[in-house]
C-alpha positions in Angstrom: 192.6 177.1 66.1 189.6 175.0 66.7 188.8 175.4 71.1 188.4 172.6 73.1 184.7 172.9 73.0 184.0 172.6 69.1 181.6 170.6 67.7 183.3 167.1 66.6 182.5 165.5 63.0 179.6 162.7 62.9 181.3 159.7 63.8 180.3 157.4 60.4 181.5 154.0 61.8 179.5 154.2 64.6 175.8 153.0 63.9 174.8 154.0 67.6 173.4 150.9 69.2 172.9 152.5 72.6 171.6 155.7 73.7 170.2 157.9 76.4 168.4 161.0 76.4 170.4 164.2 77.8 168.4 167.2 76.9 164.3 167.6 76.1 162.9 171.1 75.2 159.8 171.1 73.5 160.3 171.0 70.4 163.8 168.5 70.3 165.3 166.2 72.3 168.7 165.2 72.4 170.4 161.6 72.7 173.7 160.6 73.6 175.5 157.2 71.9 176.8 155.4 75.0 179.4 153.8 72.0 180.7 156.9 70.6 179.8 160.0 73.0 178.2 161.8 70.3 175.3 163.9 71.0 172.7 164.5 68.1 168.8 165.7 67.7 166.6 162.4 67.8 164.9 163.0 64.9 168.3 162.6 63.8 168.6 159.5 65.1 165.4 158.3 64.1 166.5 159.3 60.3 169.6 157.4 60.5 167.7 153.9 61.7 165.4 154.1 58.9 168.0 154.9 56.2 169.7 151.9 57.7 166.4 149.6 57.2 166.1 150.4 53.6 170.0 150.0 53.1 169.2 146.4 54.6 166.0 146.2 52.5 168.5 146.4 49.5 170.9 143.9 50.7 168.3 140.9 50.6 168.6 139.0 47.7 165.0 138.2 46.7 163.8 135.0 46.0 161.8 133.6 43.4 
């Protein structure tokens, strides 16, 4: 039985509009989503925005 402490699945609907840093070492840094209260690497983060662009990229019709 999972403790109250376990790590929680990535929350897919939430595209994480707003966040705040929580943790910085020197090699990571960690952000939480003020939506969603999930905590992830920013590189993560930084991943996620970019496949998101391209996504968008796709979407446009083009025009001729």
């Amino acid at each position: 039985m999972p403790s109250s402490g376990s790590i929680r699945p990535m929350n897919l609907d939430c595209k994480h509009p707003q966040v705040r840093v929580v943790s910085r070492d020197e090699d990571a840094e960690f952000v939480e989503c003020l939506q969603c209260g999930e905590v992830f690497d920013s590189e993560e983060f930084h991943d996620m925005q970019i496949e998101e662009e391209v996504l968008d990229d796709e979407e446009e019709p083009l025009e001729s």
